[in-house]
C-alpha positions in Angstrom: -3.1 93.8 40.5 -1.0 94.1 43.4 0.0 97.8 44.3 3.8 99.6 45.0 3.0 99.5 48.4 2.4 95.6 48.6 5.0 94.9 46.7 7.2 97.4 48.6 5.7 95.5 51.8 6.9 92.0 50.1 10.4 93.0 49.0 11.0 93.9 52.3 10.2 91.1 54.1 11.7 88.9 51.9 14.8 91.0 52.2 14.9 90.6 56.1 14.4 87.0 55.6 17.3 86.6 53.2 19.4 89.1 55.1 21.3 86.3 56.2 22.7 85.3 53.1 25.2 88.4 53.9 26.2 88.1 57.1 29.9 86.0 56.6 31.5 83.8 53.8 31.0 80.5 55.6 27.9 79.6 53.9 26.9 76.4 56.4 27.0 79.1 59.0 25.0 81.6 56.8 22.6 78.4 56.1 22.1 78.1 60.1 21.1 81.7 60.3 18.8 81.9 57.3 17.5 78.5 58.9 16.7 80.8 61.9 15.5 84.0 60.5 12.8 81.9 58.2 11.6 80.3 61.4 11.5 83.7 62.8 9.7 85.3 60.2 7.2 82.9 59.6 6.3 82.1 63.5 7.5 78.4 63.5 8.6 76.1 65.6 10.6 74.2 63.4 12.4 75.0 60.6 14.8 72.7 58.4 16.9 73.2 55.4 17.4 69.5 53.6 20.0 68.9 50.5 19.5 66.3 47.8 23.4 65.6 47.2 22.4 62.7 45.2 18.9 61.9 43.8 18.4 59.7 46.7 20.7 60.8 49.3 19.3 63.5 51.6 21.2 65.4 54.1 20.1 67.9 57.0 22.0 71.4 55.6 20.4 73.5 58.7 18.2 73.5 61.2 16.0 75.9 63.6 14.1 74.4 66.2 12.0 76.5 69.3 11.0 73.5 71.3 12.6 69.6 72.0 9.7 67.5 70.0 10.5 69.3 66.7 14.5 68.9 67.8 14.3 65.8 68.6 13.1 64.7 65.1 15.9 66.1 62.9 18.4 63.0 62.3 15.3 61.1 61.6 14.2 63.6 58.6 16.4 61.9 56.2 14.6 58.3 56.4 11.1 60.2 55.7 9.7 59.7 52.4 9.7 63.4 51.0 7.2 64.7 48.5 7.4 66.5 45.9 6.5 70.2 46.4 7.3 72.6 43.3 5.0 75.2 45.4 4.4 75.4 49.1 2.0 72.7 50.4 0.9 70.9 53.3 2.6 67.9 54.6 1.0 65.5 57.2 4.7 64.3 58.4 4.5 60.9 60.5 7.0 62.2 62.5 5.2 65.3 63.6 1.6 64.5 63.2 0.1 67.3 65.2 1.6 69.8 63.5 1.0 72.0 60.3 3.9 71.0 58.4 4.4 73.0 54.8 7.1 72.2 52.5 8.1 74.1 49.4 11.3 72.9 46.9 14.6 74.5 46.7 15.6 74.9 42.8 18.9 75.7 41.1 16.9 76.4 37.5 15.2 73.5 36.5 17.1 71.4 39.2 15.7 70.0 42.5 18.5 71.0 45.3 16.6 70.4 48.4 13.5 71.6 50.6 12.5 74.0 53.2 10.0 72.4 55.2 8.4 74.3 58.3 6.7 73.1 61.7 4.0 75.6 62.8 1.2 75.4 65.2 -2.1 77.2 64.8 -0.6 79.5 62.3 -2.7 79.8 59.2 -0.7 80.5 56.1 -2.1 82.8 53.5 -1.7 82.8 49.6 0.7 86.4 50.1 2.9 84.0 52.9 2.8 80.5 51.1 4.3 83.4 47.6 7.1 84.7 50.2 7.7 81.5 51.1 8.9 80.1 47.3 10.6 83.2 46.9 12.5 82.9 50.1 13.3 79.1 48.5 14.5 80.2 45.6 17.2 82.1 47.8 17.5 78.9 50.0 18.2 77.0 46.7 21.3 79.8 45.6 22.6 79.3 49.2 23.0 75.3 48.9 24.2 75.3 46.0 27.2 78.1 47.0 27.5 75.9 50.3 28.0 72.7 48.7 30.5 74.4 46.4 32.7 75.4 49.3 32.3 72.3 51.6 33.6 70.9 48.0 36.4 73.3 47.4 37.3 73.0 51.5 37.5 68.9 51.2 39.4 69.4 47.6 42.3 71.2 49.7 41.8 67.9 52.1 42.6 65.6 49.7 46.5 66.6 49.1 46.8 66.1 53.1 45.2 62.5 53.0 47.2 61.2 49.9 50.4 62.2 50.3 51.8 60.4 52.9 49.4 57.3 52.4 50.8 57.4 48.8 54.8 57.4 50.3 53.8 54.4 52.8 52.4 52.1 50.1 55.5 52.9 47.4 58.0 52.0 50.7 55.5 49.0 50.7 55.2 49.5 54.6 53.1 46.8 56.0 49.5 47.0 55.8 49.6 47.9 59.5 51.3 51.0 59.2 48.8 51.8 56.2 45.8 52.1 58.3 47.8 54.5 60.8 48.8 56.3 58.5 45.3 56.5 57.0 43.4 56.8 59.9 46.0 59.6 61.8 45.6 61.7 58.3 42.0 61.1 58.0 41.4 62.1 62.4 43.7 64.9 61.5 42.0 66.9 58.4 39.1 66.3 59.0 39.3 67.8 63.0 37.8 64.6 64.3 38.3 62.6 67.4 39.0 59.1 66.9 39.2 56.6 64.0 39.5 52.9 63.8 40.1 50.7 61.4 37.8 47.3 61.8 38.3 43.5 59.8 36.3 40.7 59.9 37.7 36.9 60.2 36.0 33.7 61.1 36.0 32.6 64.4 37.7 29.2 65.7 34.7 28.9 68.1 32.4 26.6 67.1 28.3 27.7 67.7 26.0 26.4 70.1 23.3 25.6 67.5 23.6 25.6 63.9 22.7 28.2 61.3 19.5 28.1 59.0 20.7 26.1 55.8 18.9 28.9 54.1 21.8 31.2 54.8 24.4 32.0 52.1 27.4 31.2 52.0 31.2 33.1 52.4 34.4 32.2 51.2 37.6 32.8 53.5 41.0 32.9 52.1 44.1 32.8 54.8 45.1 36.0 54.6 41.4 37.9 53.9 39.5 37.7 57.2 36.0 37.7 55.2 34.9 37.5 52.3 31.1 38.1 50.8 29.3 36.3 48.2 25.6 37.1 48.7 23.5 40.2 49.6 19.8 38.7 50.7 20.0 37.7 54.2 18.3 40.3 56.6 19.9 41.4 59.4 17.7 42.2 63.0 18.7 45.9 63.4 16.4 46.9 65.9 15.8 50.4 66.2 18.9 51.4 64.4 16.6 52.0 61.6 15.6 55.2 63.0 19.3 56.5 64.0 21.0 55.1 61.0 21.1 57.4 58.2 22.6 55.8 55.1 24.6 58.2 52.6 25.0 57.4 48.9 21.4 54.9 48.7 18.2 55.6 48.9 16.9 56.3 53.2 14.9 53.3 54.3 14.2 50.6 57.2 17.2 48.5 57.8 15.2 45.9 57.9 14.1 45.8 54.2 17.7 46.7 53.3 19.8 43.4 51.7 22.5 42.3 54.1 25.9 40.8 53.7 25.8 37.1 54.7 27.9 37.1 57.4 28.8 32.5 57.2 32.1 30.6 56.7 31.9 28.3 53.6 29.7 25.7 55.0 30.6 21.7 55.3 28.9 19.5 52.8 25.5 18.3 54.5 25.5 14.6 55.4 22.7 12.9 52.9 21.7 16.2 52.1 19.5 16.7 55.4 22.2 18.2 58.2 22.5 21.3 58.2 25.8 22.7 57.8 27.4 24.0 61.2 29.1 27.5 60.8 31.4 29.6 62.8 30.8 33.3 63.8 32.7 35.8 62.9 34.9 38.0 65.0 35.8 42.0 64.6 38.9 42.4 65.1 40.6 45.7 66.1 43.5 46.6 64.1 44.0 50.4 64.4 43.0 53.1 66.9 43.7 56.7 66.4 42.2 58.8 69.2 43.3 62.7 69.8 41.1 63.2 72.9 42.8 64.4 76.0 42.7 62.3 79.3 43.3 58.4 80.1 41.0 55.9 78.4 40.2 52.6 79.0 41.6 50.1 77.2 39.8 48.3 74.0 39.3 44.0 73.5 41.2 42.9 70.7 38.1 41.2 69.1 34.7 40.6 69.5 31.7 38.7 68.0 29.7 40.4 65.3 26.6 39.0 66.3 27.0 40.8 69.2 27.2 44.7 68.0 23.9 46.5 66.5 26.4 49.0 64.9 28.8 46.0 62.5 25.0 44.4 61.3 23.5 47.9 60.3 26.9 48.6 58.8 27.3 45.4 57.0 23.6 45.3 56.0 24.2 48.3 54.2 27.3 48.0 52.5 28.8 49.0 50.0 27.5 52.2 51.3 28.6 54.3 53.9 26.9 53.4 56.9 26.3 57.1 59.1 24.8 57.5 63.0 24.5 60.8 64.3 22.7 61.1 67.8 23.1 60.0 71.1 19.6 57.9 70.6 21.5 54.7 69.2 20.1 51.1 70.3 23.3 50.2 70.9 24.9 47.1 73.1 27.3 46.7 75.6 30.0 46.0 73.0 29.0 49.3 70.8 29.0 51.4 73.8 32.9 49.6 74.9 34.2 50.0 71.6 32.2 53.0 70.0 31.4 54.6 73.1 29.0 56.4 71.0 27.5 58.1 74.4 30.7 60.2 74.5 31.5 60.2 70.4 27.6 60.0 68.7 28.7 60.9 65.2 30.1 57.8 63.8 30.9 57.1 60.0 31.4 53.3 59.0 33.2 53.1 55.7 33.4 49.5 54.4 36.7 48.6 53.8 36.3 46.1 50.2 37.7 47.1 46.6 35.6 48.2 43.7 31.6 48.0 43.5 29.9 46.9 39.9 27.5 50.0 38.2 24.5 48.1 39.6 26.1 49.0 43.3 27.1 45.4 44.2 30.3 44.3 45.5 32.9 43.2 43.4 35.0 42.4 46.1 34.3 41.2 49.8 33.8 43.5 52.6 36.5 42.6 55.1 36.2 45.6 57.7 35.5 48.8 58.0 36.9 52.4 58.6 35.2 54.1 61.6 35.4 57.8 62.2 34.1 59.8 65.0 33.1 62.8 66.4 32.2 64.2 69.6 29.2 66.0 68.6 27.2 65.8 65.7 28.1 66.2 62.1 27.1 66.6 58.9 29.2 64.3 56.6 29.3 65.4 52.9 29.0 62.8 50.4 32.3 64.2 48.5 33.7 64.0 51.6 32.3 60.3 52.1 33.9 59.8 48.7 37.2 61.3 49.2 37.6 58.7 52.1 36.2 56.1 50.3 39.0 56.4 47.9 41.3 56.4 50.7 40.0 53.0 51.5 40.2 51.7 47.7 43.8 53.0 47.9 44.5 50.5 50.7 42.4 47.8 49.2 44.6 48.3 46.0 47.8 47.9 47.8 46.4 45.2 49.6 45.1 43.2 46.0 48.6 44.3 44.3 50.6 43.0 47.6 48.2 39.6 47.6 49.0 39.6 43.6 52.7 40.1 44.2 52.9 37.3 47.1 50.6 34.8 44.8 53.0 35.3 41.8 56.2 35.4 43.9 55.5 31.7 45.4 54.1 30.5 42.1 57.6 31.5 40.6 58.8 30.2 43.7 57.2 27.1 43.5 58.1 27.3 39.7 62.1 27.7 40.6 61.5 24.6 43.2 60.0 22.6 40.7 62.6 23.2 37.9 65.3 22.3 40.4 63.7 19.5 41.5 63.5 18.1 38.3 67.0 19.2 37.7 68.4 17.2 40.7 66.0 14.3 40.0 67.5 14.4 36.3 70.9 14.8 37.3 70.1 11.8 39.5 68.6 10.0 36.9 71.9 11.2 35.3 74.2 9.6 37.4 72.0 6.5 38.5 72.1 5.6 34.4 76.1 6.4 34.6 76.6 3.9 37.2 74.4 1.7 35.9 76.1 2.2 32.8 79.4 1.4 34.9 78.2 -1.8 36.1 77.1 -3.1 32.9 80.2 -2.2 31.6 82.3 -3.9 34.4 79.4 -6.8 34.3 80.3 -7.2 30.0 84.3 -7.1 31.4 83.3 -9.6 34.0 81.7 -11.9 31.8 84.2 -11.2 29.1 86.7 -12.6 31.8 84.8 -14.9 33.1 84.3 -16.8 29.6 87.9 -16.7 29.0 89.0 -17.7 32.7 85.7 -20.7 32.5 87.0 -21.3 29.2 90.6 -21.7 29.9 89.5 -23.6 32.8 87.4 -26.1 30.8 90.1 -26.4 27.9 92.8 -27.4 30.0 91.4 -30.3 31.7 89.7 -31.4 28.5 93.4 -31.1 26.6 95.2 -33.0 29.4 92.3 -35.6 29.3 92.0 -35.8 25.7 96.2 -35.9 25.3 96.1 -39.0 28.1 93.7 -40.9 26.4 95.8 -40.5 23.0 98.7 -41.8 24.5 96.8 -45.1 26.0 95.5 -45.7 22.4 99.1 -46.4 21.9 99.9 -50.5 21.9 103.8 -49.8 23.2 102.8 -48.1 26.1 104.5 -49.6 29.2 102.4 -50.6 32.4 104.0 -47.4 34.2 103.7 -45.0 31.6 99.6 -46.4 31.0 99.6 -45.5 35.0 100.5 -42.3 34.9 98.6 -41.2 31.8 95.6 -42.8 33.8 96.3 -40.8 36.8 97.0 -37.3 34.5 93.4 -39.0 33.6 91.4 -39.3 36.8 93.0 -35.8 38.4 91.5 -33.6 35.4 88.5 -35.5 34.8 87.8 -34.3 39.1 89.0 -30.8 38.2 86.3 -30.7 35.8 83.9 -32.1 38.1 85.1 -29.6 40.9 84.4 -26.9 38.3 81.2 -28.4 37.4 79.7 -29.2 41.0 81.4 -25.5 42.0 78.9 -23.5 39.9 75.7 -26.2 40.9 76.5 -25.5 44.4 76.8 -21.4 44.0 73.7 -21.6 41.7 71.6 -23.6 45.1 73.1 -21.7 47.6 72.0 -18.0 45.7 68.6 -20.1 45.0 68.1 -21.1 48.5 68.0 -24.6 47.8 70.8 -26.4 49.0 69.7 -28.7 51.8 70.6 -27.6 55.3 72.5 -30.8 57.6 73.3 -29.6 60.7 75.3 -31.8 62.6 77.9 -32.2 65.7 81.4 -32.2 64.8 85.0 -31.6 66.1 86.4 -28.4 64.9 89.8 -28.6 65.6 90.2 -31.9 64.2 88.7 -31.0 61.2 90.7 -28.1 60.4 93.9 -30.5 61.0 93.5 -32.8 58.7 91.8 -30.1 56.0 95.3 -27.9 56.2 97.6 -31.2 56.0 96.3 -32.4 53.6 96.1 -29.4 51.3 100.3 -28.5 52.9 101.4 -31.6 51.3 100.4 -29.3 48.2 102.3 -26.4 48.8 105.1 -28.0 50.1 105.6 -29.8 46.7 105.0 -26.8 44.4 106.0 -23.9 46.2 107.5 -24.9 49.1 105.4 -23.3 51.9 105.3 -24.2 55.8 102.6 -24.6 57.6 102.0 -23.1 61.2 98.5 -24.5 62.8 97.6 -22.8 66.0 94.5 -25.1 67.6 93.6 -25.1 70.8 94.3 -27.1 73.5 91.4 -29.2 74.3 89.3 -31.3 71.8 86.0 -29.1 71.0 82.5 -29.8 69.4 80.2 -27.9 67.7 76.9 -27.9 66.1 77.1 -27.3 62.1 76.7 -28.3 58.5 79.6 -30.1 58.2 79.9 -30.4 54.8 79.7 -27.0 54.0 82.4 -26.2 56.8 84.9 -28.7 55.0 84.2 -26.8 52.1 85.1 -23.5 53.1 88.1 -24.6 55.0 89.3 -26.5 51.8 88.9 -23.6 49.7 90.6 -20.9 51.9 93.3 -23.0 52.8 94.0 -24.0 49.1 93.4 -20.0 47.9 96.0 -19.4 50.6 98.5 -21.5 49.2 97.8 -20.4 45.7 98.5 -16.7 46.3 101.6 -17.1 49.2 104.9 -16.3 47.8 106.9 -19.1 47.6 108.9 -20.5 50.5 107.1 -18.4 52.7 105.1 -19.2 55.9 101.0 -19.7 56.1 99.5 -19.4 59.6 96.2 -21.3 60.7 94.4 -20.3 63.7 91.4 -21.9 65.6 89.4 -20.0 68.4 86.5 -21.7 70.7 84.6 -18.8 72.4 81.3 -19.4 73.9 79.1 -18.8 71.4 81.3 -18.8 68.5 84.0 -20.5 66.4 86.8 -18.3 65.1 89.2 -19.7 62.2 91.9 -17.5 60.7 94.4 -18.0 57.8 97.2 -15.6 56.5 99.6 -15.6 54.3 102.5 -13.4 52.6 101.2 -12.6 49.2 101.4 -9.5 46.9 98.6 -6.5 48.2 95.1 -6.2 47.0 94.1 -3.2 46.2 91.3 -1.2 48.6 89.4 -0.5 45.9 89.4 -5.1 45.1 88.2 -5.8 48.8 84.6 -4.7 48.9 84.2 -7.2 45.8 86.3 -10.1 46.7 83.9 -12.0 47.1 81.9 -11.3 44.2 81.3 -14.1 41.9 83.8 -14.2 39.1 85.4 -11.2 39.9 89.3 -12.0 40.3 91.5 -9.4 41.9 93.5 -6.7 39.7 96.3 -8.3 37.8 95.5 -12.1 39.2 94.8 -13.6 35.3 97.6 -11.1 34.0 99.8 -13.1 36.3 98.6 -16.1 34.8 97.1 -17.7 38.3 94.5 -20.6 38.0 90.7 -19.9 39.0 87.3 -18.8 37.6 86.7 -16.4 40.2 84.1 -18.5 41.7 86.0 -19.7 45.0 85.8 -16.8 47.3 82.0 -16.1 46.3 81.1 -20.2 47.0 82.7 -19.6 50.3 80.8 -16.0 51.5 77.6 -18.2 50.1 78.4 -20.7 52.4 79.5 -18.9 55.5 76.1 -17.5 55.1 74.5 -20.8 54.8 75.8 -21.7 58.4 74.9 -18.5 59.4 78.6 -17.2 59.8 80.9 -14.0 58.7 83.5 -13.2 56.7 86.0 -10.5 57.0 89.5 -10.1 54.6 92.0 -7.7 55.7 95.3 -6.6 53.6 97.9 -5.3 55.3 101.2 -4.1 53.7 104.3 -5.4 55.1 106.6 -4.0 52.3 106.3 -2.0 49.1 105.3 -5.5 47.2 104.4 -7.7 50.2 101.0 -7.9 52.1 99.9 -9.8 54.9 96.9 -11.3 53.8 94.1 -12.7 56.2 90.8 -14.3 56.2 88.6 -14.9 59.6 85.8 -16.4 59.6 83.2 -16.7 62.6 80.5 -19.5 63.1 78.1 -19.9 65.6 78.9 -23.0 68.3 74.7 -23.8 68.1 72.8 -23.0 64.9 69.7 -21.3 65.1 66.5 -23.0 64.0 64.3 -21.4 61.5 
């Protein structure tokens, strides 16, 4: 049994050990100084303070340190496997292996908060000191627990700062630019650091030298998402990183046994199955820099290679965790030390920028870059702290996902509204191509309707004449003159009906392409002579109408089917006569050129209307009024003639011109070539 005066002796020494605890109401400086006074006190040369935040997240709280080796091992405490220590006991720590290490729990009740572990050399600890010792802990234990209440309460007053103007940026839907300034400025700002960034990660248009192992995963990339992740089991080479890298919010180990993100573009289909798929690297890209340090500073790349920065690997290794280095120790390369410039800013935080993670701690989303933060000396980052900007970034990420969302539905109903009036204007086309085709069926059923009754008309009348002239020669009184004529009345309808007849044969070849082609040389003008006076002798007798031939004034030949040529002279000249006004004038005109024959014929007739001269020449169709006026045809003369101006390889033009109110100058010219081509 221990007497007053030992315990008097105790109580005392705990009491200066603990005296700390009242110095001030910031209780990470009060952990500094108890931190000191227990190194003090119990002759050591080292003394640390760790706090579990998590079950397997530890954090440095304080620290006490006499010389450099037991200094220089403090940012590597957190990747140590810690034992369990209820009571003081000794510790062979890898880290310090010549030392007498002891470590004793910190509780809060029945909960594990941390550990006080000391660094001593040659001091032997007693049963009385190792006792002091888990008292002193217990006090320890208080003191974490009213420290990580404040460093709570003191980022909870943060968080009001951080949202506020992040939250007014997204609802103005400021681009996603402006976000990350925003962000970043805030984050800089609160948190009384010295420069942030904001990282993203797209695939490079650079092609690599060699290909990658076809063992490696694959990544999807969308247009607008730099990179995307779809497998966590490729290791990453950190280096030494592992022993400057500590990672907050997973359990401390190696980098290299820690899963990494795979890091490949969606890989081509291998040839046969045996090449192996060639993929680009991928490029960090710089979006945002936030830097509140006084004094010029050199200016940053835009991009550069992941491959080539130990700080993005260890980073993207260990996502979806916060990725933390805090020393000025970091295996870092010439890119890390350009665009970290961790020598000048050793406390960096790299906070993957990705949406939410599944309860197993896998991504649900892709990381696509990261938020950097950094300080100019080192610093403890809290986990609530890591959260609070974690949320930050899922804020972002949000926006970004609703934005994406928005934009994906906005051109799908776009594409929708495109769609509907596409097939609205191909309808309405449909529409209107069945209305005119409608039309013409119509006009084709009023055509044909015409056409029977002009064909018909045209047939009956010869057949009647015929039929009445053969009566009337039945008759045994008929007198030699009268049998004559009747035979004549005879002969001329029986060739109108052949005309007729041979008419629709010929229009039939000539559409067909089988009429025979007989070139041949033959005199022009003489041919339209004795064509127009013969067919005068007409129209003198019926409707007493002059001729006036205009041919020129030497003989000329030409090379064409002369048949054809006869024919379409014949049948304007006669279509001349049959719609001049009677005792009225019709001009004939002949042309030699060159190359060409020109023939022209015009007469005084009534006007055609515009809307008749695109089709004159259509079969059957007969200009507006011409059967009302009850003028002979079948509507077949104008087409047989374009036919056969085609058939020699010729044009056609008709012109109307009005003269008076009632009275058109009507004209037909028709151009051959002098030599026919031979196909």
């Amino acid at each position: 049994m221990q007497d007053s005066r030992e315990i008097d002796y105790f109580g005392q020494r705990i009491l200066q050990i603990v005296q700390p605890l009242a110095a001030g109401e910031d209780r990470r400086e009060v952990l500094a100084l108890l931190a000191q006074s227990i190194a003090n006190n119990f002759a050591a040369d080292g003394c640390w303070i760790l706090q579990y935040t998590f079950p397997d997240t530890v954090r440095v709280a304080a620290s006490a340190c006499v010389s450099h080796r037991t200094s220089s091992i403090s940012d590597r405490l957190p990747t140590c496997e810690i034992p369990a220590a209820p009571t003081p006991i000794q510790w062979r720590m890898p880290l310090l292996p010549d030392y007498h290490v002891t470590i004793v729990e910190t509780r809060n009740q029945a909960q594990v908060t941390g550990c006080v572990i000391l660094a001593t050399k040659g001091v032997e600890w007693y049963r009385e000191t190792k006792l002091i010792l888990q008292i002193v802990a217990d006090y320890v234990g208080v003191a974490l627990i009213e420290e990580d209440l404040q460093a709570q309460a003191k980022i909870a007053s943060v968080y009001p700062l951080l949202h506020q103007r992040l939250t007014q940026a997204i609802v103005e839907k400021q681009p996603m630019e402006r976000l990350f300034e925003v962000a970043v400025s805030d984050m800089v700002l609160a948190l009384q650091l010295k420069r942030g960034l904001v990282l993203t990660l797209k695939a490079s248009n650079k092609q690599p030298a060699q290909p990658l192992e076809t063992a490696a995963p694959a990544v999807v990339t969308e247009p607008d998402l730099p990179f995307e992740v779809s497998e966590w089991d490729r290791p990453v080479n950190s280096g030494s990183n592992q022993q400057t890298a500590a990672v907050v919010g997973g359990k401390p180990a190696p980098l290299e046994n820690r899963s990494s993100v795979a890091t490949s573009i969606q890989p081509d289909l291998p040839i046969s199955g045996l090449t192996p798929a060639v993929k680009p690297p991928i490029q960090v890209q710089i979006v945002t820099e936030i830097d509140v340090r006084p004094g010029e500073r050199h200016p940053l790349p835009p991009s550069f290679l992941l491959e080539n920065s130990q700080l993005c690997k260890a980073a993207l290794a260990n996502a979806p965790n916060p990725t933390i280095f805090n020393g000025h120790d970091l295996q870092s390369t010439s890119i890390d030390r350009l665009v970290f410039q961790d020598d000048r800013l050793p406390s960096i935080a790299m906070i993957p920028l990705m949406g939410t993670v599944t309860p197993n701690r896998q991504p649900a989303d892709a990381v696509w870059g990261w938020l950097v933060l950094q300080h100019d000396r080192s610093r403890q980052w809290h986990p609530v702290e890591l959260k609070l900007l974690q949320a930050q970034i899922l804020q972002i990420a949000l926006a970004r996902i609703q934005r994406r969302a928005l934009k994906q539905a906005g051109n799908a109903i776009a594409n929708r509204t495109s769609q509907v009036q596409t097939s609205l204007q191909l309808q309405a086309k449909l529409h209107d191509v069945g209305r005119k085709r409608m039309e013409k069926l119509r006009q084709a059923n009023d055509f044909k309707d015409e056409f029977i009754s002009t064909i018909g008309h045209e047939l009956r009348t010869p057949l009647t004449s015929m039929s009445l002239a053969i009566k009337m020669l039945r008759q045994a009184d008929v007198d030699p003159a009268r049998r004559e004529q009747y035979l004549d009345i005879l002969e001329d309808q029986c060739q109108r009906e052949i005309k007729l007849v041979n008419d629709i044969l010929k229009l039939q070849q000539l559409e067909s392409h089988q009429l025979e082609f007989r070139p041949q040389q033959i005199g022009i003008d003489r041919l339209v002579s004795e064509q127009a006076t013969i067919v005068a002798e007409r129209w003198q007798q019926s409707k007493e109408i002059e001729l006036s031939l205009h041919l020129p004034s030497t003989s000329s030949q030409i090379e064409t089917d002369a048949d054809s040529l006869k024919h379409i002279i014949e049948e304007l000249l006669i279509n001349a006569g049959k719609f001049a006004i009677p005792k009225t004038m019709v001009e004939v005109w002949l042309t030699i050129e060159p190359e060409r024959a020109i023939f022209k014929i015009a007469n005084l007739s009534k006007p055609i209307a515009s809307a008749d001269l695109p089709n004159l020449f259509d079969r059957f169709r007969r200009g507006e009024g011409v059967t009302q006026q009850a003028i002979a045809g079948t509507g077949l003369g104008l087409a047989l003639v374009k036919s056969m101006v085609d058939h020699i390889q010729g044009t056609i033009v008709v012109e109307s011109t009005a003269v008076e109110p009632t009275i058109a100058k009507t004209s037909f010219t028709v151009a051959i070539p002098t030599v026919l081509e031979r196909h």
